[in-house]
N, C-alpha and C positions, 0 to 999 in steps of 0.2 A: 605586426612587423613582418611576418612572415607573406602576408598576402601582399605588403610592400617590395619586399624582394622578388617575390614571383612578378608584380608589375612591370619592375625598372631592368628586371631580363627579355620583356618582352620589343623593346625596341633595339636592346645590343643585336639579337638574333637577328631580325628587319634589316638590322644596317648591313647585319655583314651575311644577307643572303636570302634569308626568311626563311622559314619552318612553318607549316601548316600547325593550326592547332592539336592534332592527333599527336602529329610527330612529335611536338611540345613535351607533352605528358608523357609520353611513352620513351624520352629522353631519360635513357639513366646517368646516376651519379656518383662519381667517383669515391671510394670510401677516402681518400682524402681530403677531395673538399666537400664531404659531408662531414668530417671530424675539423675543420676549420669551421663550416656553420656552426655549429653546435661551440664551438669557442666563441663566437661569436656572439650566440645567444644568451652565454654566459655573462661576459662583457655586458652586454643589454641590460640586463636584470641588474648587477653589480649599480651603470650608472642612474636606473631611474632609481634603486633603493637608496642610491649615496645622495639625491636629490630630493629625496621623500614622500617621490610620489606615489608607492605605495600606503604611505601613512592617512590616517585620516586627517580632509583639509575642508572640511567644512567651515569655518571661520575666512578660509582665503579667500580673496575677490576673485570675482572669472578673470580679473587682469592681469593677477596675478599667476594662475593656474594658466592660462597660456603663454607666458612668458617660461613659467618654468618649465611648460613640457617641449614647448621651440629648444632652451637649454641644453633638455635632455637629448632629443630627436638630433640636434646637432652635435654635440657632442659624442652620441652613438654613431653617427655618416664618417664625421672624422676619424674614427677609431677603426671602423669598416675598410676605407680606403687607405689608411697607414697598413691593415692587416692587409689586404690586396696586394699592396706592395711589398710587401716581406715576404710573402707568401707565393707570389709571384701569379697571381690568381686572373687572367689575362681579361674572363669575361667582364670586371669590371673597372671598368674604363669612367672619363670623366662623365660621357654619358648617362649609364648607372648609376652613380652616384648622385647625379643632379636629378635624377626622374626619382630615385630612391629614396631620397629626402625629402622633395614635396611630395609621396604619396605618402610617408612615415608621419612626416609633420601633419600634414592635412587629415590623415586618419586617426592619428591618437588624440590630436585637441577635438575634433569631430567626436568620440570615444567618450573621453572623460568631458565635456562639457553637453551630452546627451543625458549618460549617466547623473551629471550633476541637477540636471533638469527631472529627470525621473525621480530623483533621490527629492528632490524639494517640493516637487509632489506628492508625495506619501507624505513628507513632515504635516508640512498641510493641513490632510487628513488626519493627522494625528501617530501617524506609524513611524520609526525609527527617530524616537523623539531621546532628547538624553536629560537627563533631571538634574537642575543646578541651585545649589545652595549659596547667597552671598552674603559674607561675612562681612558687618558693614554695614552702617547706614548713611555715607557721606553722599555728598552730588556723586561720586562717578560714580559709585554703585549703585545708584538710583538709573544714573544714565547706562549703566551697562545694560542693567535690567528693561530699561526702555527699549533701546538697541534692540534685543530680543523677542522681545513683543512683539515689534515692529516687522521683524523679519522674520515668522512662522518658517519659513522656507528652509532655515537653517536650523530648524528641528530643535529646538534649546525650550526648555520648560520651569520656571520659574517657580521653585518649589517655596521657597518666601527667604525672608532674610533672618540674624544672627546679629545681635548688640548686646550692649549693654545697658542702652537707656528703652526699658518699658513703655516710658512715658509718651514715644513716640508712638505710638501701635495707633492711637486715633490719627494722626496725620496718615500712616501708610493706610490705613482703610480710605481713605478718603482718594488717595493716588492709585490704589486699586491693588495691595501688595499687603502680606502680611508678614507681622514681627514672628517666627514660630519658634524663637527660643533664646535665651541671655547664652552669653560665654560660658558661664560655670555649668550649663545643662546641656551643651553643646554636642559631647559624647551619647549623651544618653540618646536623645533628637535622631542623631545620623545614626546609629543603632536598631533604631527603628524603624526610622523612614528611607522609602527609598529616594539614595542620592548618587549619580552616578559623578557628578562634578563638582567641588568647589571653590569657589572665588573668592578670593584672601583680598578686602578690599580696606583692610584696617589702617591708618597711618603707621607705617613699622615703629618711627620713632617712640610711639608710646604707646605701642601695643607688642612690641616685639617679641617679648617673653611669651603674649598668649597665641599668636601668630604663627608662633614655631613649633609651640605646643601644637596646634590645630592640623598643620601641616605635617606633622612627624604624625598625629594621630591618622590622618587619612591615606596618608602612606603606610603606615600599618593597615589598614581594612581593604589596603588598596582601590581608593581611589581618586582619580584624577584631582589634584589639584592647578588653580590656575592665579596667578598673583599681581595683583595691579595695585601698585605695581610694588619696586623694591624687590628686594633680595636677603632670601632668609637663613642661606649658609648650608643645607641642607646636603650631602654630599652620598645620598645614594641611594637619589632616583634620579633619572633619564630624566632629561630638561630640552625643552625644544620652545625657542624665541617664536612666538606669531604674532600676526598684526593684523587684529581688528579692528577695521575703520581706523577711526585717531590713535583707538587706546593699542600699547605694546603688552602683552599678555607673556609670561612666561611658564609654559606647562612641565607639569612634574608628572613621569610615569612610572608605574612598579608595574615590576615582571614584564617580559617578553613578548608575550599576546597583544601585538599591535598592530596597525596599518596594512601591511600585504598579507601579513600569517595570519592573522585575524580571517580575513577576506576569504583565503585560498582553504584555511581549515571549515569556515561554512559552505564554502563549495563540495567541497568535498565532504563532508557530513549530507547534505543535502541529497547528492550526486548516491552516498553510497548505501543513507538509509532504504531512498528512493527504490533502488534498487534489492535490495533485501526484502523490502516488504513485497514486493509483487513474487519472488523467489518464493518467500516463505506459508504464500497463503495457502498451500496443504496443512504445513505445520498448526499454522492457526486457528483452520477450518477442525481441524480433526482436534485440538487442546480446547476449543470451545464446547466443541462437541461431547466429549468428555467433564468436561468440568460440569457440565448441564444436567450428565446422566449418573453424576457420580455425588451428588450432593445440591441441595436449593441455595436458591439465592443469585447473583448476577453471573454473569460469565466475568466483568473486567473490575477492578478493583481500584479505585481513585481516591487521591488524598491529595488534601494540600501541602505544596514542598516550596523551602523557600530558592530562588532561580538566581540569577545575574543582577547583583547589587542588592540582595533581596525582595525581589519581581516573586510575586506568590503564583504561583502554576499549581495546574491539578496535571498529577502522575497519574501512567494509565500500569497498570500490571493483570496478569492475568491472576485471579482471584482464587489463594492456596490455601485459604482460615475459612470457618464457620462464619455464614454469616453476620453473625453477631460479636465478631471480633474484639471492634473495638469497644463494645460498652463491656466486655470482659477484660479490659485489661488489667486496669486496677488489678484483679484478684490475680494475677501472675505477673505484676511490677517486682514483687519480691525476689522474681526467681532470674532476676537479670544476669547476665554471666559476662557484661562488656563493662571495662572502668568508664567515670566523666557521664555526663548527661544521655549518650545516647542506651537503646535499648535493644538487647538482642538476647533471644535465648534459642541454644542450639537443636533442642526438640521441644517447642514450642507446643502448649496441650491445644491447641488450638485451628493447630493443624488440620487438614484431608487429608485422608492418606493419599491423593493423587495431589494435592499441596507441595508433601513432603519433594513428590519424587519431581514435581515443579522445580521447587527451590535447589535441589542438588542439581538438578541438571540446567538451571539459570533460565528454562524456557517461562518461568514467570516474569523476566525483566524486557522480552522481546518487545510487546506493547509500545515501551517507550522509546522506538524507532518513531513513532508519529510524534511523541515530545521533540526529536531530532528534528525531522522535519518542519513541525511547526517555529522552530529558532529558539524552543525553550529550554533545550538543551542541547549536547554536543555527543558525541562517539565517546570520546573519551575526557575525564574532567573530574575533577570532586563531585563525589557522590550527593545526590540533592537529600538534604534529612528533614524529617519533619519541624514545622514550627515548633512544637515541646523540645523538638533536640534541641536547637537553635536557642531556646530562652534560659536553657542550662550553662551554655558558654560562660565563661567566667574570666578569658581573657580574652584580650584587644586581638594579639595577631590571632588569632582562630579565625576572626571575622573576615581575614585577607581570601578567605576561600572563597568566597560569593563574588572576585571582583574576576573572574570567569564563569563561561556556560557552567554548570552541571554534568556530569556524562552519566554514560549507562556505565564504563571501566573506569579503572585510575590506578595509580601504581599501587593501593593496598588492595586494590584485587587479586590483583598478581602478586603480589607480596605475602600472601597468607588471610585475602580474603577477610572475614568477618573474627579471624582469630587473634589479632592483634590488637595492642591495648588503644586507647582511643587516645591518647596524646600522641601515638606515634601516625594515627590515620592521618591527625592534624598534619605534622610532620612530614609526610609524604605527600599532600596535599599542595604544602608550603614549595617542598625539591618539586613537585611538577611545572608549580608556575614560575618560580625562579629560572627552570632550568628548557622551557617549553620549546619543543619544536615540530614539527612534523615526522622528523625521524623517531624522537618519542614516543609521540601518539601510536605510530605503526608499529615499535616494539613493546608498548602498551599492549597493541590490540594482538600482537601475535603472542605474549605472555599469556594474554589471560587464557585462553582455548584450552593450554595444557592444565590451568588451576580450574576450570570449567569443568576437563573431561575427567581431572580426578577426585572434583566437588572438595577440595580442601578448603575448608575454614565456611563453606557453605550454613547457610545454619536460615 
């Protein structure tokens, strides 16, 4: 938008005298109509989000997706030249506006239908795929499913389907699909398996009662459900009408973390890991170095944690226990000092003592800047706990924590650390995603420094 604007000021100047390029640039601007731009850019953002085209639109047709962003593009030019006018803003004239708009338009569908071309080559390949479970074994969820297949490019993965009739499991081998579980097992199934989406393809009329159930449950674990079709009454998740090919699909979302925040918070994780780790490589150079001279065994310490949706990742930390850690645990399980499944003990015999002064000063968690990086985690997030924590959960909402990244922080970092009971981590976990936004994240990360440099609740 903004290399559009500088475009469609370059022929008002022309008309009305010309200006070399130097002059151009070296043209200063008025702190008022810089504080009008920046109202402007405001406006911008407002109408593509009110549009949704920050959201994810992977199911839209390209026909769709240019239409909406001519929409947008236009209705941003008209807004532009009402404010011009109010404003009394003389450089933009009808001219401006008409160059300002075919470069706006011509660059942002150029933009996102580039982007959508990149994005469906990676699906492709296998990469930014999303995992869907259909509930269902009628024609249209067979044909959804087909649909899918069909079209790798829009990155959807067919994790199998959810009935009630068994009997059917030799017909779906034969169509190349599997049955992987009845209605009554159904919880247990998505529990386990990773599902990032699923498709309510059941006739409501006489499935309605378990429909609602299924729905209310995955809105609890948070995640995405989508329903073909019908209407299941459900009144507090986020609902957004799409159209796939024939079929009208109505998605249900929990929590916050979506479409442009989603986008801009992996930017910006990316952008700031990025950048820390190349900072920080004295730090790391000289804690490896260390850790080598100070005790055998590896410099990095890795485990499997479970990620986004329950995606298994290996954690990287710089290595603060004996060797031989884990096959000692068992003989210090007793000495746990945290309520619920997980484990923590605050002087732990297992420790280095160059370990210890790891963990109070948090530089054993740096490592997983490269988990950032690689997209398996975020800056800030529910902390990733091992699969043994994870198989101790005993309810449903706890499970809502996996339907975001992981982070390295989260609000019981800042909240007291490893010192609070483990219903209320849940808890905290729960107000992060409900209430998410970038403002958070950055009061997130500026809380924890001060619980950092006084190692409270560290352990």
């Amino acid at each position: 938008m903004v290399f559009s604007f500088v475009v469609a000021t370059l022929p008002v100047l022309y008309e009305n005298g010309g200006v070399s390029l130097s002059e151009f640039f070296s043209m200063r601007v008025r702190l008022r109509n810089f504080l009008i731009f920046l109202g402007f850019l405001l406006v911008w953002h407002i109408i593509l989000a009110s549009l949704s085209l920050y959201q994810s639109r992977r199911l839209l047709s390209r026909r769709a997706e240019i239409l909406d962003t001519i929409e947008a593009t236009t209705l941003g030019t008209i807004c532009l030249a009402l404010g011009a006018v109010l404003c009394h803003v003389r450089m933009i004239d009808a001219l401006f506006v008409a160059v300002f708009w075919g470069t706006v338009t011509t660059a942002t569908i150029s933009d996102r239908l580039l982007i959508r071309f990149a994005l469906g080559k990676a699906r492709k390949r296998g990469r930014n795929l999303r995992h869907v479970l259909i509930v269902g074994t009628n024609p249209r969820a067979i044909n959804v499913a087909n649909k899918f297949e069909s079209r790798p490019e829009l990155g959807y993965r067919v994790v199998g389907f959810v009935d009630e009739e068994w009997d059917r499991i030799g017909k779906f081998r034969k169509i190349g699909y599997t049955l992987v579980s009845d209605l009554q097992h159904f919880r247990e199934f998505v529990r386990e398996a990773v599902v990032d989406e699923v498709i309510i393809a059941l006739p409501i009329h006489s499935y309605y009662a378990q429909a609602s159930r299924i729905a209310a449950f995955c809105e609890e674990q948070g995640i995405v459900v989508r329903i073909l079709p019908g209407i299941l009454g459900l009144k507090t998740a986020r609902s957004n009408a799409e159209e796939f090919e024939s079929d009208s699909l109505l998605t249900l979302y929990t929590g916050r973390l979506q479409g442009w925040g989603a986008a801009a918070k992996r930017a910006l994780d990316f952008t700031i890991s990025a950048c820390l780790l190349v900072v920080l490589i004295p730090v790391f150079v000289m804690t490896a170095a260390l850790i080598k001279l100070t005790s055998p065994g590896p410099i990095f310490f890795t485990q499997e944690r479970l990620g986004l949706n329950k995606r298994r990742f290996r954690i990287f930390k710089f290595r603060t226990m004996v060797p031989d850690a884990e096959q000692r645990l068992a003989q210090v399980e007793p000495l746990n000092e945290v309520s619920g499944p997980v484990f923590k003990i605050r002087n732990d015999p297992r420790l280095t003592p160059l370990g210890k002064l790891l963990r109070k000063t948090s530089i054993d968690e740096l490592p997983q800047l490269l988990n950032v990086m690689k997209g398996e985690m975020s800056l800030v997030g529910p902390r990733p706990l091992p699969v043994r924590d994870y198989e101790g959960f005993d309810q449903d909402w706890q499970r809502r924590r996996f339907s975001v990244r992981p982070g390295i922080t989260c609000l019981w970092q800042m909240s007291g650390r490893n010192s609070i009971p483990f219903n209320q981590w849940m808890k905290l976990d729960m107000e992060y995603i409900d209430h998410w936004s970038l403002w958070l994240d950055f009061k997130i990360l500026m809380g924890t420094i001060p619980a950092v440099v006084r190692g409270s609740g560290a352990a």
